[in-house]
C-alpha positions as a LaTeX table, in Angstrom:
\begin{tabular}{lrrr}
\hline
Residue & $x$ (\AA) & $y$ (\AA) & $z$ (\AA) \\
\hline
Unk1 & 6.62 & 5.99 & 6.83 \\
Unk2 & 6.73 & 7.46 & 3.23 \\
Unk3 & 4.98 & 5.52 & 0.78 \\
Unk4 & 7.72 & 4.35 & $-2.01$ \\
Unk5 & 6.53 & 3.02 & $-5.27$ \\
Unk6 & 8.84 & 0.98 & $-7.93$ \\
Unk7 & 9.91 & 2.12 & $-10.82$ \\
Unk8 & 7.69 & 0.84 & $-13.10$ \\
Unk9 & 4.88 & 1.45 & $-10.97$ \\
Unk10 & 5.54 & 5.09 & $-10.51$ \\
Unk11 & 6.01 & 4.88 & $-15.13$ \\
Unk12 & 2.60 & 3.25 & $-15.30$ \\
Unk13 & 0.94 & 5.89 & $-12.67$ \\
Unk14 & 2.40 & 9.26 & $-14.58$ \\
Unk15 & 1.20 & 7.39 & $-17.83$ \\
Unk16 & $-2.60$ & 7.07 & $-16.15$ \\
Unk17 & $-2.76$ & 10.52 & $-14.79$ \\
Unk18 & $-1.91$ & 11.97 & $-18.53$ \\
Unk19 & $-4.19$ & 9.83 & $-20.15$ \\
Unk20 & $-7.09$ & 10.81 & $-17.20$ \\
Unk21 & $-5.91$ & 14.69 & $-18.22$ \\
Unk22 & $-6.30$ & 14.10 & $-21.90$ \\
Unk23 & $-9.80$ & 12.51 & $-21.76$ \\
Unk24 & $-11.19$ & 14.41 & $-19.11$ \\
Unk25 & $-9.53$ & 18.20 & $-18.61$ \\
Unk26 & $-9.49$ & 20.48 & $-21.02$ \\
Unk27 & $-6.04$ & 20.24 & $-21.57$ \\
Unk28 & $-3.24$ & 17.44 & $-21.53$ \\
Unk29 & $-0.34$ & 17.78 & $-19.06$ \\
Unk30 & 3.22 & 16.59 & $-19.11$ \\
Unk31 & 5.51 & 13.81 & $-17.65$ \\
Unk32 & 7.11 & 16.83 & $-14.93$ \\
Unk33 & 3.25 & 17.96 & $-13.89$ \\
Unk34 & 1.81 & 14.52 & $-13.63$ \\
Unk35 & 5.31 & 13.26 & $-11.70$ \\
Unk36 & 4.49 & 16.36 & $-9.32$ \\
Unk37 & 0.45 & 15.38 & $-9.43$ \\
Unk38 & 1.51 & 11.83 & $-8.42$ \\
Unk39 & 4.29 & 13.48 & $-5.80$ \\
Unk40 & 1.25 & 15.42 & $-4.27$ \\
Unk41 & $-1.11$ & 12.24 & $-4.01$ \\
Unk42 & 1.20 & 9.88 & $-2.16$ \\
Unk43 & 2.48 & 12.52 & 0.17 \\
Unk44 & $-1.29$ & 14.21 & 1.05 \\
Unk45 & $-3.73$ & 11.37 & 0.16 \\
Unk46 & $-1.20$ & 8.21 & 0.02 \\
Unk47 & $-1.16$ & 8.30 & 3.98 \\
Unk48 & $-4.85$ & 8.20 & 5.10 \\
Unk49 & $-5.36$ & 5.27 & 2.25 \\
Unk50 & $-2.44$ & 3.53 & 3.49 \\
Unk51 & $-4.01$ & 3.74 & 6.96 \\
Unk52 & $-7.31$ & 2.67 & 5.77 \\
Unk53 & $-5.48$ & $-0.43$ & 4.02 \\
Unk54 & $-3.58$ & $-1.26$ & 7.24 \\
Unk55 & $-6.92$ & $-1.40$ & 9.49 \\
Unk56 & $-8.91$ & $-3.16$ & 7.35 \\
Unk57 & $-5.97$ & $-6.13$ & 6.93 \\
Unk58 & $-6.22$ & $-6.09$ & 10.64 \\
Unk59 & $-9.33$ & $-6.35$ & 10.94 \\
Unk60 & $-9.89$ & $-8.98$ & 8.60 \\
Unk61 & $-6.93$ & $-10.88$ & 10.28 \\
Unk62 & $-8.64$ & $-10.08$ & 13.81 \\
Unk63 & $-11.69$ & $-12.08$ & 12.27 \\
Unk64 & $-9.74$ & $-15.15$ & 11.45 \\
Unk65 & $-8.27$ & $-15.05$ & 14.84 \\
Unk66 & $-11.06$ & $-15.11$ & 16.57 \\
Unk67 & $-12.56$ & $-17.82$ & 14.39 \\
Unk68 & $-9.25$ & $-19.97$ & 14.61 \\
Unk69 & $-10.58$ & $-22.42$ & 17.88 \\
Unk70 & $-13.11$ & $-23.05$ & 15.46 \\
Unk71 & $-11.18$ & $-24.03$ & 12.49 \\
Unk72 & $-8.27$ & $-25.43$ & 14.82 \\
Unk73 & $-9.86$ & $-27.11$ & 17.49 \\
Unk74 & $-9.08$ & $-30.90$ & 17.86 \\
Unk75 & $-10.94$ & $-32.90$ & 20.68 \\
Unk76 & $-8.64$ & $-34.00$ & 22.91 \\
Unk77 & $-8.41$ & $-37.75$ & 24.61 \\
Unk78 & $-10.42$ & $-39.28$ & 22.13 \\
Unk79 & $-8.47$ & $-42.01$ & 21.48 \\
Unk80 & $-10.92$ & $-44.69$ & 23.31 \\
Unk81 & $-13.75$ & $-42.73$ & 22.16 \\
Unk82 & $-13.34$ & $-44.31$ & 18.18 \\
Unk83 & $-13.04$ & $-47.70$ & 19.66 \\
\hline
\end{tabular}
């Protein structure tokens, strides 16, 4: 599954990646090498954090399942019970 980013997302990232050249390499780089930089990074690293993202939501969701008879759980037959 390739990892597609929006428009203005993709805008914002290339502008980040020059500005991280510019205050921390010794030289800048342009819109075409940091659109290539951010090319590299979602095909090569994008994947395994994607991955990472997807297990941790289900295993957060696998938590709230399991706790769900707990936060669900009504008694049942308890209507002469009250009276």
């Amino acid at each position: 599954m390739a990892i597609k980013l929006g428009k203005e997302t993709e805008e914002r990232l290339i502008t980040s990646i020059r500005r991280y050249f510019d205050a921390n390499m010794d030289e800048g780089i342009g819109d075409l090498r940091a659109r290539m930089l951010l090319d590299f990074c979602l095909r090569e690293l994008g994947p395994s954090i994607y991955n990472q993202a997807i297990a941790d939501a289900q295993s957060a969701m696998q938590e709230r399942i399991a706790e769900l008879d707990v936060h669900c759980y009504e008694h049942e037959f308890s209507y002469w019970s009250k009276k």
